[in-house]
N, C-alpha and C positions, 0 to 999 in steps of 0.2 A: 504493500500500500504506500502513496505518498503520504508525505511529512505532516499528515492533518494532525493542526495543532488546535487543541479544544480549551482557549483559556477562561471561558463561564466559570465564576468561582462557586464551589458547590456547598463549600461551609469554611469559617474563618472560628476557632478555637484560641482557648488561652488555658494556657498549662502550667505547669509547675517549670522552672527556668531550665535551657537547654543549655546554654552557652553562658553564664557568666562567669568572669575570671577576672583576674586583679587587672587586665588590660579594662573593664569595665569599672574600674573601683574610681575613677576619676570624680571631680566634685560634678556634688548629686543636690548642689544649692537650686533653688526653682525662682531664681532672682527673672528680673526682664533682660534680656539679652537683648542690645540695641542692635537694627540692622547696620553690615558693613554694606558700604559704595564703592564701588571705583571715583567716586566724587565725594565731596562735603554730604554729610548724613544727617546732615538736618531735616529736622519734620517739614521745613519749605520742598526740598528734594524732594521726600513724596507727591508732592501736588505738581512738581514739575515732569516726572516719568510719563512715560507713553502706557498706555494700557495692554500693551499686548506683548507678547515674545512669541518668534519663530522659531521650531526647530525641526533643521532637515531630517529625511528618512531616508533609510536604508534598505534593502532587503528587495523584497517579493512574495509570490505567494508559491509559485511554483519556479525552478527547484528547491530555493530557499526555504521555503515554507514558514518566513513570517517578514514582518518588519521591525526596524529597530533604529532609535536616536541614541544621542550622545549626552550627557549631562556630567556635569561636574561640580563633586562632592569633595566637602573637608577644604581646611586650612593647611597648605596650598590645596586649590581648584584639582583635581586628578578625574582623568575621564574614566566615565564607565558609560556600556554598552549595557541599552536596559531594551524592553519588550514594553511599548506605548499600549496600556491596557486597562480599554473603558468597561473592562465587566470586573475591575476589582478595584480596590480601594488604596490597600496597601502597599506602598511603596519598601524594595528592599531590595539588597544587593548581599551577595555572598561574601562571607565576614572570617575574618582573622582572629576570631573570640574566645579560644582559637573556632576551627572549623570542623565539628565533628565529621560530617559528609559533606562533599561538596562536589558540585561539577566541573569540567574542565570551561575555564574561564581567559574570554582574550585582556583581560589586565589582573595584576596582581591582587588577589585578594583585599574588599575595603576593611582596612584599619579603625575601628570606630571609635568614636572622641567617648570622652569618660559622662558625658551626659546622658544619663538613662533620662528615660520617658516614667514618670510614674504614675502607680495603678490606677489614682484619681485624676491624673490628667483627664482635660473634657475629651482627648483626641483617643485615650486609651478607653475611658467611658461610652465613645460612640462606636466600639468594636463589644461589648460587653452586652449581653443581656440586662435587663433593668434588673436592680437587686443583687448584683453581683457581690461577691465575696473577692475580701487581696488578702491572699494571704500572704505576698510578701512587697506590702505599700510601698517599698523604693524602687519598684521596677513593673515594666507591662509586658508580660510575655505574651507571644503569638504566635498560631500556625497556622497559616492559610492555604488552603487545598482548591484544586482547581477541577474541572469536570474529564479532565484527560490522566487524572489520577497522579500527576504531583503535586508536591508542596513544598512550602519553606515555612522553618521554624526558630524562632531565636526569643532576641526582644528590642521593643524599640528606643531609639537615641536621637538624638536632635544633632543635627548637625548643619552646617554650614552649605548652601544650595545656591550654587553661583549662576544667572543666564542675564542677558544682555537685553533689555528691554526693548522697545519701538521709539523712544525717544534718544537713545543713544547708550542709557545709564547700563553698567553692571552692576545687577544687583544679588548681594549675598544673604539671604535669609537664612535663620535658622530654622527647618523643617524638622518631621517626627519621621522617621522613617527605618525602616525593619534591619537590624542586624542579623542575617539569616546565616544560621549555625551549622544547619540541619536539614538540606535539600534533597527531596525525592525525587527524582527524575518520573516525567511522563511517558504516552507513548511516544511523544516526541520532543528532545530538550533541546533548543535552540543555543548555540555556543555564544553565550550573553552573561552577561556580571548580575542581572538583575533585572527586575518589572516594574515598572512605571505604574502606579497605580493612577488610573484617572478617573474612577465610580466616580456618585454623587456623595460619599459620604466625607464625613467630617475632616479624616485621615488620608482624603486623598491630596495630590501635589498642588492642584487647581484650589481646592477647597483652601489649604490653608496659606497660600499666597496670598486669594481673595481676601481671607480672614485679616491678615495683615495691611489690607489697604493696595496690594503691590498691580493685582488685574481684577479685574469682571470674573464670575463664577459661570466663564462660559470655556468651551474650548473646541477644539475641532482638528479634522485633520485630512487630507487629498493624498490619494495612492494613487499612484502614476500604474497601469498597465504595464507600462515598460520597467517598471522598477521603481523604487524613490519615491519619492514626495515630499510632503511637509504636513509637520504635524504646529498646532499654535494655541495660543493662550490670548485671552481676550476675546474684545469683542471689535477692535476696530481695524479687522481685514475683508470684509465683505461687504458689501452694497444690501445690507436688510433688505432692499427691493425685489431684488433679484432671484430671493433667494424660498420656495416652499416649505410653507411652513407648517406645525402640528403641534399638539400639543402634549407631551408628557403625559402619562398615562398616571394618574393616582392611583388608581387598582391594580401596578405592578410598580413600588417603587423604590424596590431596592436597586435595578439596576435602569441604563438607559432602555426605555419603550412607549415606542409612540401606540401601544394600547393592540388592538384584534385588528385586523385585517382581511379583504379578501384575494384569493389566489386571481389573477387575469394570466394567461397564454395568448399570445398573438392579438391582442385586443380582444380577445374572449372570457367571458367568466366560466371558471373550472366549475362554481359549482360551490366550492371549499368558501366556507367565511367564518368569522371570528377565531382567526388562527394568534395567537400570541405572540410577538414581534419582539424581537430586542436585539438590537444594536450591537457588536464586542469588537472591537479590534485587534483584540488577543486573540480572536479566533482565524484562525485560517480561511479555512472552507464556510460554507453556507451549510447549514442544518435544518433542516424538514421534519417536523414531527412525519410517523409513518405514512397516514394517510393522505398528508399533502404531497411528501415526496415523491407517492406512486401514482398520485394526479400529475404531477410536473414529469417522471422518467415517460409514462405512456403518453402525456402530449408530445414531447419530442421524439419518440418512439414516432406515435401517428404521423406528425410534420418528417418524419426524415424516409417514408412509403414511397418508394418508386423512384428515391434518387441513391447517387452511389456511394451508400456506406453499408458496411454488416457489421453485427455487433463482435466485439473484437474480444473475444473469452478470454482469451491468451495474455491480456494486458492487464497486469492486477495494480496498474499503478493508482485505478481509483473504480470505485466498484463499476461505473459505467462508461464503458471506453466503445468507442467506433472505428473501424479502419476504410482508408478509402483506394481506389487505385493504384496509390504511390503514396510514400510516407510525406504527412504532413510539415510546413519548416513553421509555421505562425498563423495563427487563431485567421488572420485576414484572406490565406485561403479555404476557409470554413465558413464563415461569419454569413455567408450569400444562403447558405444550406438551412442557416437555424433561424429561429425564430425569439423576440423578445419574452422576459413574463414582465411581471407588477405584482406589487402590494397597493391593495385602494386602503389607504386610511379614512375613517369618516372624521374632519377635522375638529367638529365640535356643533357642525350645524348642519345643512342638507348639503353644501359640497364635500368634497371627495378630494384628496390628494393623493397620487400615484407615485409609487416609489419604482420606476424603471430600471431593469436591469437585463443590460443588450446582451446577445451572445458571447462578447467578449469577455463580460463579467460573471459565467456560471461558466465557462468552457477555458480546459487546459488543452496544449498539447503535450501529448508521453514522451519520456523518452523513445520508444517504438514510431514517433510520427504517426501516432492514433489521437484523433480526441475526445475529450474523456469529458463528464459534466463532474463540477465540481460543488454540486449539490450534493449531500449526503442525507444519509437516514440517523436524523436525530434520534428518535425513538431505541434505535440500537446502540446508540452511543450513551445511554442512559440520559440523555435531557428531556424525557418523558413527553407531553405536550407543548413543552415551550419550542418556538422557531429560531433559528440565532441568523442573523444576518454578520456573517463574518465579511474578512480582508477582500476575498474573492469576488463579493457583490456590492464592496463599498469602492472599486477602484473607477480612478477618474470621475469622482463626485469630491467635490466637497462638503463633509457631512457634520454638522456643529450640533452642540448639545450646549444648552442654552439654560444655565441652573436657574439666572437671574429672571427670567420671565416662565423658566417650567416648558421647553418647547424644547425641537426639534427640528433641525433643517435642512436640506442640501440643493445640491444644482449639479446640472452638468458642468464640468470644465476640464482642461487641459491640467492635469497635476504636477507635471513634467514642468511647468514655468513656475517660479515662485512667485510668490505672492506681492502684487502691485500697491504697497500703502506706505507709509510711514515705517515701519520696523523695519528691523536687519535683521537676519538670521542670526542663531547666537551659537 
């Protein structure tokens, strides 16, 4: 099978400590730590910053099988390679605590500063069930497990979060974020330092910039087809006008979901309505609960009658592959063969918003030069009747989650250029 990486987070736990050692023994004061600038740090300087920060992307979805930015932690700045992921919260990178398990990592293990996170923190509060018990109040331990059957487990520390604003500034805040001790590998572990937590809750990176004053409780991000893109914070890189919008589901809101939907094929209704929708960037592929999935394989199935493909058994790089005359080089000799779907969102009144997604973004090609749909069966993958709209069918849209007004948005565009406003890339 290819690299379907399923980052839905499936439960987030707090345990007794996995990792602390005298490198954690540093001062555990809960004073206010003022932010560092690359300029004067005066409270006028916040009112002067730009609202937003850029940051480029890496990766793909196939071969690679994910995407990834660059961030930099600790006093001095040091980069780490993290997985940009809007179905979790938690931010964490693989820790020198020391490290009981860990994965192979392209930078040297994070160092973490002696500031734990403690159990009454409000940021360690909004991981806890209400009524929770510390039983060891100078510190927040966590494991956070994902739907592809890894996790990481440690506890958290604050530390120093360097990116370069839209107004020019570098800014260094102190974040909360996961000293991971104790890393499970999934079915597929991306060669990366750590995860970007971008959910909507309290503990994620977005969240407590906002908190701070530093951007907007919005963020978003464009997958280029060809690889790349940009992932962003704020709210001023897009034209609001331009852009389809929805509204955040209350009846699902632990993660991003613009609420039930119904399946379209080719400008047709399947049939399929009130399917559960949710957004992940951490996810790879596109997930189907069962019975949508086998609405979508037999429309494509019926759409591909009497032109030249046979289903290609022999290619297990993804459960539904086609081969055609001659081995395929790029989705653009295909794309004439298939046909579009949608999700109709019902916005909140009698219109409809449609979430398009052209051949290019449910179809791979194999390495065999077959192509394959990159729609999978959730239901077998244990996410039961929820749908994920992964990497796959977010590419070449820019797609914004929008805390500050509770919404949801995208457009088509080019992801391959970056982004035309005030900001720099950081």
């Amino acid at each position: 099978m290819g690299k379907e990486k399923v980052g839905l987070v499936a439960l987030v736990m707090f345990l007794s400590s996995w990792c602390v050692s005298s490198s954690l023994g540093g001062d555990l004061s809960r004073g206010n730590i003022p932010l560092t600038f690359g300029s004067p740090s005066s409270s006028l300087a916040l009112n002067r910053v730009g609202s937003s920060a850029v940051f480029p992307l890496h990766g793909n979805v196939f071969p690679t099988g994910s995407y990834n930015t660059t961030i930099f932690v600790g006093q001095p700045p040091k980069p780490y390679f993290v997985d940009p992921d809007t179905g979790s919260d938690v931010t964490w990178l693989q820790c020198d605590a020391p490290c009981k398990q860990c994965t192979p990592t392209p930078h040297p293990l994070y160092r973490p500063s002696g500031d734990l996170v403690i159990c009454r923190d409000p940021i360690c509060a909004s991981l806890h069930p209400p009524g929770y018990k510390c039983d060891h109040p100078e510190r927040c331990d966590y494991e956070v497990g994902y739907a592809d059957g890894g996790s990481s487990r440690g506890v958290l520390v604050k530390d120093v979060f360097s990116f370069k604003s839209s107004g020019g500034w570098v800014l260094s805040p102190r974040v909360a974020l996961g000293c991971g001790c104790y890393q499970q590998p999934g079915q597929s572990t991306p060669f990366l330092d750590g995860v970007l937590g971008l959910g909507k809750g309290k503990s994620s990176i977005v969240s407590q910039l906002s908190s701070q004053g530093l951007v907007q409780n919005v963020l978003g991000h464009c997958l280029s087809v060809r690889g790349g893109g940009f992932l962003f914070f704020g709210d001023d890189l897009y034209d609001s006008s331009h852009i389809t919008w929805t509204p955040m589901s209350r009846d699902y809101s632990d993660h991003y979901s613009p609420g039930t939907a119904e399946l379209v094929f080719a400008g047709k209704a399947t049939g399929l309505k009130d399917l559960l929708i949710v957004f992940d960037s951490g996810t790879s592929y596109t997930y189907f609960s069962s019975q949508a999935y086998q609405a979508l394989a037999f429309s494509v199935k019926e759409e591909l009658k009497g032109k030249p493909f046979t289903e290609a058994l022999d290619d297990l790089t993804l459960p539904l592959c086609w081969s055609g005359g001659k081995p395929f080089k790029n989705i653009r000799d295909v794309r004439k063969y298939f046909k579009p779907f949608a999700l109709s969102f019902n916005s909140g009144g009698r219109t409809k918003n449609q979430y398009e997604v052209p051949p290019e973004s449910y179809l791979i090609i194999s390495p065999k030069g077959n192509v394959c749909m990159g729609v999978l069966n959730g239901t077998e993958a244990g996410l039961q009747n929820t749908n994920v709209i992964g990497d796959i069918s977010m590419q070449n849209k820019i797609v914004i989650y929008d805390n500050e007004r509770q919404q949801m948005g995208w457009a088509s565009v080019d992801c391959s250029r970056p982004p035309k406003s005030r900001a720099t890339t950081a």
